[in-house]
N, C-alpha and C positions, 0 to 999 in steps of 0.2 A: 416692728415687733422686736422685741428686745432675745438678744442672743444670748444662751442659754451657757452659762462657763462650761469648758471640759475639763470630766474628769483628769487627773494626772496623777501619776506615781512623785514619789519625793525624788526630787533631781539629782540623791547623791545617795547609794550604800547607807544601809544603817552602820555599815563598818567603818564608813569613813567621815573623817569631819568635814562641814558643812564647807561649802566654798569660800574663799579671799571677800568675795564681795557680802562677808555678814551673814551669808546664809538663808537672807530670805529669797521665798518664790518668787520668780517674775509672772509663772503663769498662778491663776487661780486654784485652789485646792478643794473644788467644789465636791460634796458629797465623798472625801474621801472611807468615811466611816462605813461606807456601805459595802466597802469594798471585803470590809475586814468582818469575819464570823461572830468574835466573841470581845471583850473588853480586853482581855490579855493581849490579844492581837493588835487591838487600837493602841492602845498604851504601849508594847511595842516598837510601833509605827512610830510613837515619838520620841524614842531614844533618841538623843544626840541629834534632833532636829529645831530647827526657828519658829519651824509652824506650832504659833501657839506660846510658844514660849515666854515665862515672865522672868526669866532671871539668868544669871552667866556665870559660871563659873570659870577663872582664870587657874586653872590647875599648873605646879609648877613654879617656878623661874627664869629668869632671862632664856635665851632665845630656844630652851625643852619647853616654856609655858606654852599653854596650849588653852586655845577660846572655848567652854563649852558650854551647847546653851541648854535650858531644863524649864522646868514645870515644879513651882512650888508646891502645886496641891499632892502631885506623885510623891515629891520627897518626902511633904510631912507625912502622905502615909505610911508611909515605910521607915522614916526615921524620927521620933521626938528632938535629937540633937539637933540635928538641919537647922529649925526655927525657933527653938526653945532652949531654953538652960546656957551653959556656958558660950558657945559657939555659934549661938541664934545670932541673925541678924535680919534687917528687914532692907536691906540694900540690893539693887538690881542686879548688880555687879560685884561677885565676891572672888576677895583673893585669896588664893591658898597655896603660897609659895612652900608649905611643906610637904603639900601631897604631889606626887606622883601623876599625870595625864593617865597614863593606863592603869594605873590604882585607881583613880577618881570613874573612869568609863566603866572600868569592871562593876565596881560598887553600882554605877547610877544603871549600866545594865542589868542587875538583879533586882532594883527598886522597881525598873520599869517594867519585867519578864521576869522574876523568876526563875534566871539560867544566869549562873554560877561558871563565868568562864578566867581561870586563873591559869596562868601559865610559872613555871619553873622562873622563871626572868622575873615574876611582877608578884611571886607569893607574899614574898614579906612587907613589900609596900601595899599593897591589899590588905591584908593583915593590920595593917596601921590604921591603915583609912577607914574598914569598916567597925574597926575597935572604935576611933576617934569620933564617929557617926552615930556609935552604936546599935548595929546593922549585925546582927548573930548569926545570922546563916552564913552568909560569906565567910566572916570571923572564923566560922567554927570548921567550913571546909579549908581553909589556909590551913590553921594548926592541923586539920588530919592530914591536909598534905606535906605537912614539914616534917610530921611525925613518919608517916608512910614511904613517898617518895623521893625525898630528899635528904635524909638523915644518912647523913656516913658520917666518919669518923674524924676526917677531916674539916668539917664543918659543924659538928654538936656544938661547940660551945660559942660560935657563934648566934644559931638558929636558940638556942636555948634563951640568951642574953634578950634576944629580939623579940620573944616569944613572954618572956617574964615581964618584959618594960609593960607589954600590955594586957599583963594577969591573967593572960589565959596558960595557964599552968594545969596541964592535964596529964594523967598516967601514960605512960608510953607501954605498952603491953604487944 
């Protein structure tokens, strides 16, 4: 009689990057989906994971670049740029020596959920990334947080400089 796979959870944090050895499963990943309620939940589940995955992103440069693996179907629905228009590509393997790892995670984590998590350290390269993607909600929480909680006086005209490259130019009130 043949043995029935066990369930398992993913062998690593969704917070953290997948292991040295590529990141795929050793064990089976039977019926993971049932585990999970709704589609938000499954999608998810595959933030920054192998299972599944058709494509990589090398976010970065020399030795801050960072392996990250993704789901083409996720991105293009969340972003036309990904695979179309200027910045499309249809390679397995794409590099993006200008963006940022924690820019690039942030972004692909609201693609996959919905949750918008930026920190003071990584606003303004978020801010690039999901300009550069053209991804607006992230976009749009950067600039309210540059405008809100980070704007002093010894940094306006930087944060202003950085904020214009990318045409989001909004009233500060």
């Amino acid at each position: 009689m043949l043995e029935r796979p066990r369930i398992c959870q993913s062998p690593w944090s969704q917070h953290q990057s997948p292991p040295p050895s590529g990141g795929l499963h050793r064990e089976p990943m039977y019926n993971w989906q049932a585990t999970k309620s709704s589609v938000k939940e499954r999608f998810a589940f595959l933030f920054n994971s192998e299972l599944l995955s058709d494509v990589r992103f090398i976010a970065g440069k020399g030795r801050q670049a960072q392996r990250i693996p993704a789901h083409k179907f996720l991105l293009a629905a969340g972003s036309d740029a990904m695979f179309n228009g200027g910045t499309a590509t249809t390679s397995a393997e794409i590099e993006l020596p200008d963006v940022e790892p924690a820019a690039f995670l942030a972004l692909l984590r609201f693609l996959y959920s919905d949750e918008v998590h930026i920190g003071p350290e990584t606003v303004m390269t978020t801010l690039y990334t999901a300009n550069k993607y053209a991804v607006p909600a992230p976009e749009t929480q950067c600039v309210d947080q540059t405008h809100t909680k980070h704007l002093r006086a010894d940094n306006v005209f930087m944060l202003l400089t950085r904020v214009y490259r990318t045409g989001n130019i909004t009233p500060i009130v």
